[in-house]
VOGU-3710 file (C-alpha; in Angstrom, 3 decimals, decimal comma):
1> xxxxxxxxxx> -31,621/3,395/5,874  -33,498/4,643/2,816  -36,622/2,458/1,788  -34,631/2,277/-1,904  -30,947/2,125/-2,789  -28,952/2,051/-6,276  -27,520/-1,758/-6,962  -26,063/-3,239/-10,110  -27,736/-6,232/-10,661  -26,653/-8,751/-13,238
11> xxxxxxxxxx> -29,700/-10,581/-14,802  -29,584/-13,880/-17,438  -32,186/-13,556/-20,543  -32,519/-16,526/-22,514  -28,622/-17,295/-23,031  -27,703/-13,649/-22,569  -26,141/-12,065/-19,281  -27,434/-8,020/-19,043  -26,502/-6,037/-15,914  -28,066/-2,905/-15,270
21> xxxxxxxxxx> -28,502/-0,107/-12,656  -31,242/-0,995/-10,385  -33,658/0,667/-7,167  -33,614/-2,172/-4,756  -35,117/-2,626/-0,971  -33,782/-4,474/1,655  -36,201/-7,717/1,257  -34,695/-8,053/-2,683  -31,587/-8,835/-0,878  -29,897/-12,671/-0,026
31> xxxxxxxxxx> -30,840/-12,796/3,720  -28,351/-12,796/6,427  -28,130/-11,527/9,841  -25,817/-8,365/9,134  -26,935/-5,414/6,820  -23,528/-3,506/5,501  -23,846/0,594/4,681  -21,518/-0,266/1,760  -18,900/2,666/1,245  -16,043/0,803/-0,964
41> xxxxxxxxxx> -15,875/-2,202/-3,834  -13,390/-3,223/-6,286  -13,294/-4,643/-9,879  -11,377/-8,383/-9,734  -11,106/-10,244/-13,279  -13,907/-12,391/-11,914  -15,965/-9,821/-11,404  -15,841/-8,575/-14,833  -16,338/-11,936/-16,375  -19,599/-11,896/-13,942
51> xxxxxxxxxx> -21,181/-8,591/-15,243  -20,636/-9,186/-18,829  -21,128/-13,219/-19,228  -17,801/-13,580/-20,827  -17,705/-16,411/-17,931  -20,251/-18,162/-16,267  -19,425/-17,210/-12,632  -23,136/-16,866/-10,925  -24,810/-20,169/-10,073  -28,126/-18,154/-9,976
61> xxxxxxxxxx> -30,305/-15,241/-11,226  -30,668/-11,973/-10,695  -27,550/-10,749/-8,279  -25,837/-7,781/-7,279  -22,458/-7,863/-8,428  -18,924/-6,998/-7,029  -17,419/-9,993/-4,762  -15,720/-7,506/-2,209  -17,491/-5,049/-0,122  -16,309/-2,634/2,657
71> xxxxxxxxxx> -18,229/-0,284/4,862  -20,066/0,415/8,205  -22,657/-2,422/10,081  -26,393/-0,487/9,852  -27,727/-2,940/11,851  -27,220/-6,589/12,937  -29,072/-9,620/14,509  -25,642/-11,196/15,478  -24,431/-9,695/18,913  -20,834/-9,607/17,329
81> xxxxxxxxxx> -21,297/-6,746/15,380  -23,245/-3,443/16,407  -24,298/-0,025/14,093  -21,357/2,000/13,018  -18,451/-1,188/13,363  -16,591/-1,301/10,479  -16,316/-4,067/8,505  -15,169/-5,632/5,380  -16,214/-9,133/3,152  -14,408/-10,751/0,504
91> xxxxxxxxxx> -15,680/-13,913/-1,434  -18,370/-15,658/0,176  -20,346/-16,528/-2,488  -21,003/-12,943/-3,542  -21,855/-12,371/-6,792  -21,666/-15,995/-7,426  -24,630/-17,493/-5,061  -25,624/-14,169/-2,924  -25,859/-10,571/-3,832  -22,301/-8,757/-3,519
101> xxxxxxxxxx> -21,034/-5,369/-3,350  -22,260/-3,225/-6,376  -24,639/-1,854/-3,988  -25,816/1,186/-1,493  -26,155/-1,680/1,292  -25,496/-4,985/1,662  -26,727/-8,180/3,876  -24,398/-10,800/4,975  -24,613/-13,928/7,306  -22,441/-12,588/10,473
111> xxxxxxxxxx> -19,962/-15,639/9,668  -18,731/-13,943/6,373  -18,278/-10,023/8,363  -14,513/-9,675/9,066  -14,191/-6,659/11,563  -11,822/-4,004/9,929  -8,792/-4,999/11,130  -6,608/-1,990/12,783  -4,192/-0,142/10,071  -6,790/-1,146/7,394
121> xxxxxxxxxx> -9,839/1,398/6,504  -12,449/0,957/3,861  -10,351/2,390/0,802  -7,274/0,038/1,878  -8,910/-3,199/2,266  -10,848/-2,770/-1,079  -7,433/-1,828/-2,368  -6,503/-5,838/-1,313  -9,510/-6,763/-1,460  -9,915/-10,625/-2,966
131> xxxxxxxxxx> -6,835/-9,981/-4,924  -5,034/-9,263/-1,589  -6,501/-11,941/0,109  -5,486/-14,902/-2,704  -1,684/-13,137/-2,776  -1,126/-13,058/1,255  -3,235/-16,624/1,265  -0,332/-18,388/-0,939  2,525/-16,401/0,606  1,172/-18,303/4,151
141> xxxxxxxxxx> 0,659/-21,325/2,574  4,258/-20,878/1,169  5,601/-20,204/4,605  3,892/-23,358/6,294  5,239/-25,495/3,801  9,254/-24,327/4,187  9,467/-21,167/1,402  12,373/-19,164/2,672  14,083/-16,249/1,118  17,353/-18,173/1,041
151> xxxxxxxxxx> 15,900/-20,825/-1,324  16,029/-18,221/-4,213  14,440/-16,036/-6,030  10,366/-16,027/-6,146  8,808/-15,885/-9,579  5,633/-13,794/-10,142  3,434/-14,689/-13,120  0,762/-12,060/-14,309  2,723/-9,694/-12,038  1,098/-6,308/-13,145
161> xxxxxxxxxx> -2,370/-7,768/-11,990  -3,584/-7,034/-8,698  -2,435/-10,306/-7,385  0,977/-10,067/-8,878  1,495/-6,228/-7,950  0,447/-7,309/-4,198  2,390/-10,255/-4,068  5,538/-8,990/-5,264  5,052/-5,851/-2,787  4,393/-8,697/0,075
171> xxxxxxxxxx> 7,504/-10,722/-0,854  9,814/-8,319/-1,495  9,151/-6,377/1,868  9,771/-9,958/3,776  13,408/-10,054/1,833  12,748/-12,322/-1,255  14,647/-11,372/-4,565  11,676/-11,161/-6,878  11,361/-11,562/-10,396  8,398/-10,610/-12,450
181> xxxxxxxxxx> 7,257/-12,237/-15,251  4,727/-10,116/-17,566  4,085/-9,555/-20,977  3,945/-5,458/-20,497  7,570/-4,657/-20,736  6,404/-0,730/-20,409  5,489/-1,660/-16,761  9,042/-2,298/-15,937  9,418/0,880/-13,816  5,752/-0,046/-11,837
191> xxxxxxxxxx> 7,391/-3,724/-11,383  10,433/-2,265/-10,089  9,069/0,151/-7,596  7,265/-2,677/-5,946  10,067/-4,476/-5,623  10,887/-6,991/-8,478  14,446/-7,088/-9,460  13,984/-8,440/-12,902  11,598/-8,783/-15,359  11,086/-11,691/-17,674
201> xxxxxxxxxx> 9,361/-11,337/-21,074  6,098/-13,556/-20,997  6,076/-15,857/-23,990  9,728/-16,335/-24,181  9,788/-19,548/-22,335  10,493/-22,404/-24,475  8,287/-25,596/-24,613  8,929/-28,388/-22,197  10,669/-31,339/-23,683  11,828/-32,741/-20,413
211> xxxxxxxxxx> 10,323/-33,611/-17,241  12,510/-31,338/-15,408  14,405/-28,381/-16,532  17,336/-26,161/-14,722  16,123/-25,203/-11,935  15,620/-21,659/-11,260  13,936/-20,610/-9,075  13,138/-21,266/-4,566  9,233/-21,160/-5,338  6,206/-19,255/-8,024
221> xxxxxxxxxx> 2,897/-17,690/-7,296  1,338/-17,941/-10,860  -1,674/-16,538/-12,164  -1,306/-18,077/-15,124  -2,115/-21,866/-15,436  -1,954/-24,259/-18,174  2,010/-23,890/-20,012  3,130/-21,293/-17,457  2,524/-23,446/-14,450  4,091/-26,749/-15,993
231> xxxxxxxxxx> 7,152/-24,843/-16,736  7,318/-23,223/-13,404  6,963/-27,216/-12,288  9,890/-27,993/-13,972  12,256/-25,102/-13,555  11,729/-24,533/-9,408  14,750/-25,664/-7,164  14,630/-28,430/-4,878  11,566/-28,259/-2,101  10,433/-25,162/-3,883
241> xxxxxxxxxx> 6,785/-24,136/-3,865  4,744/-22,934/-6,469  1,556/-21,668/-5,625  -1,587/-21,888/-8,447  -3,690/-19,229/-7,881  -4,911/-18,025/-11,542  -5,732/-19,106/-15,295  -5,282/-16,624/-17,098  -2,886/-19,005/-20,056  -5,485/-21,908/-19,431
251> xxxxxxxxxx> -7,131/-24,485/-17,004  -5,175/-27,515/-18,476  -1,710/-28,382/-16,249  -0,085/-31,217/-18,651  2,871/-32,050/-16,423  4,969/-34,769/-15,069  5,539/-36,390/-11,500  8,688/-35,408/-11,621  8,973/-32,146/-10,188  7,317/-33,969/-7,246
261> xxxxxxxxxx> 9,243/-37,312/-6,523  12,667/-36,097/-7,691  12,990/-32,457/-6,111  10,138/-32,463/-3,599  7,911/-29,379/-5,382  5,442/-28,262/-3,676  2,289/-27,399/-5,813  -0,247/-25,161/-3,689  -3,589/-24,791/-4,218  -4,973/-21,163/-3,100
271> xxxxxxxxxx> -8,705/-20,567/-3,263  -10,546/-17,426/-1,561  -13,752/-17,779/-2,214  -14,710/-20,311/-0,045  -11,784/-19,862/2,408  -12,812/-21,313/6,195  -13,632/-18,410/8,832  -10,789/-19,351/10,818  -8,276/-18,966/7,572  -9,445/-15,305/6,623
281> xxxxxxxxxx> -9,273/-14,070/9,907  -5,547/-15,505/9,999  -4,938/-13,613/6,545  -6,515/-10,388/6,955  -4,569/-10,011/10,495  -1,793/-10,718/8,384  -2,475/-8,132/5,759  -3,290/-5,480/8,296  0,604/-6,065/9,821  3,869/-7,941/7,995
291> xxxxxxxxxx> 2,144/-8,619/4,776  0,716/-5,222/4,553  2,176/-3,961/1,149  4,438/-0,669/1,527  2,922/0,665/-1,815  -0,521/0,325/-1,734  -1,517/3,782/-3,130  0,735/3,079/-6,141  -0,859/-0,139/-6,664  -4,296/1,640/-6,870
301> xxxxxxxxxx> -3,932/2,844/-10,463  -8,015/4,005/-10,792  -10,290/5,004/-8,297  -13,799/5,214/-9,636  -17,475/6,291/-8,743  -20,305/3,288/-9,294  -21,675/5,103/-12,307  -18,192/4,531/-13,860  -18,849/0,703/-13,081  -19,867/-0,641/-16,376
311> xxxxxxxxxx> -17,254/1,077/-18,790  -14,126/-0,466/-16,380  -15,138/-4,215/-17,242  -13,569/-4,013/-20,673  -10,334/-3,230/-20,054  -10,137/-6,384/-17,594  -11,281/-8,862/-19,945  -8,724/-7,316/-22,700  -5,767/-7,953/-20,015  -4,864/-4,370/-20,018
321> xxxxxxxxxx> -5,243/-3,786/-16,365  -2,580/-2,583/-14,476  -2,808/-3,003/-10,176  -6,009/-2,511/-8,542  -9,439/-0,099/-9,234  -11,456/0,610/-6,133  -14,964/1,542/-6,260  -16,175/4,619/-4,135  -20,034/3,230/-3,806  -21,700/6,689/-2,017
331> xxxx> -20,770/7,890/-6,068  -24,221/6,766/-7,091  -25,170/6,790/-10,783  -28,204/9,399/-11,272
//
């Protein structure tokens, strides 16, 4: 590997966050037993809150951003993994307590490598990425807690985001009527051609007066928080789940019990970040086969070079994003 390699590095100055293009060498790197030729990234919202300090996401400076990573071992001190196996990472405290993906290489501890799983390359796994991972994470969690398609319909919250888009590919290919809520009615067509059979306007739902509403719908993966999720509370049928996965209306859930003692909800908690080994092994095999989503490429609505890195942020934080960006690392910024 070259003695220097291009990285964007996110730095704190006084009370200011500046990210910048950077020559790195190995030893500036977090240690870890596995150094990753990186070939592929993505952009999650996270990741743009990250690079421009619109949120507080690292716990320590300077780091590489860019929470997802795919690519080719270049060498290892684990026995697991050899030169040339390729591999993927997701989460893991990248770009939040180790350096992440925004970079030429990489080095991981060997516990947070997931081989590429087969039917999965570089460009498709960034194209899940964390945003796969969270959507086929609460679909499982759904599963092991009773969510079947006879129940009813499945509501999607934040659906044109890359965890909406994947999730409502996911469920509708395992036979779930799907409805997408979203507040870009112009998207209906995308929506549609993933698979959800109706749209709802977001901001349209009225105010909770009552502890429980109509209910509505068999279960909810929301991306949403704060009004959204209470109302999904109230409003999902008996022994319905709704999985919390996002917070994008707010990190406040004023709600009542309910939802809980009278119909049996299920509220689900999905995290990715710090996901147990065992858990994203179990979701990337599922990812790579049944929960694979049919249109991927579609989903991918901008595929971009590194140098193209910190222009992309904006749009995220605006909530103008529509599916997923990938990042082609080997496009290195001159």
């Amino acid at each position: 590997m070259p003695e220097r390699f291009s990285a964007y590095r996110i730095h704190q100055r006084d009370t200011r966050i500046e990210a910048r293009f950077e020559q790195l060498t190995l030893d500036d790197l977090s240690p870890g037993e596995v150094v990753i030729r990186v070939s592929h990234s993505s952009i999650n919202y996270k990741d743009a809150l990250a690079a421009t300090g619109a949120g507080r996401i690292l716990r320590r400076y300077p780091l590489v951003g860019g929470i997802d990573l795919a690519g080719s071992v270049e060498q290892s001190a684990d026995p697991a993994y050899k030169a040339g196996d390729a591999v993927l990472v997701t989460g893991c405290g990248m770009s939040e307590t180790r350096d992440g993906g925004y970079a030429q290489f990489a080095r991981l501890p060997a516990s947070a490598v997931v081989a590429m799983p087969p039917g999965l390359d570089a460009f498709s796994a960034m194209a899940l990425g964390t945003a796969g991972f969270a959507a086929g994470r609460a679909i499982m969690r759904m599963e092991a807690n009773g969510q079947k398609p006879s129940m009813g319909p499945v509501l999607v919250s934040g659906a044109t985001g890359g965890v909406g888009s994947l999730a409502i590919d996911m469920l509708a290919a395992k036979g779930y009527e799907v409805v997408a809520l979203t507040g870009k009615p112009e998207s209906e067509q995308y929506l549609r051609m993933l698979g959800a059979t109706q749209l709802l306007p977001r901001g349209e739902q009225p105010p909770g007066k009552q502890p429980l509403e109509t209910a509505r719908w068999g279960g909810a993966i929301d991306n949403c928080g704060g009004e959204t999720l209470a109302w999904l509370l109230r409003t999902t049928h008996e022994g319905g789940n709704v999985a919390s996965i996002g917070l994008a209306a707010g990190a406040e859930l004023h709600t009542t019990v309910m939802p809980f003692i009278l119909r049996g909800v299920g509220l689900l908690g999905v995290n990715s970040s710090g996901a147990p080994r065992d858990v994203r092994l179990a979701v990337w095999a599922r990812l790579s086969s049944d929960l694979k989503p049919r249109h991927l490429d579609r989903i991918v609505t901008r595929d971009i070079g590194l140098a193209e890195l910190p222009a992309a942020f904006d749009s995220f934080l605006k909530g103008s994003v529509v599916g997923r960006t990938v990042v082609r690392i080997g496009a290195v910024p001159a």
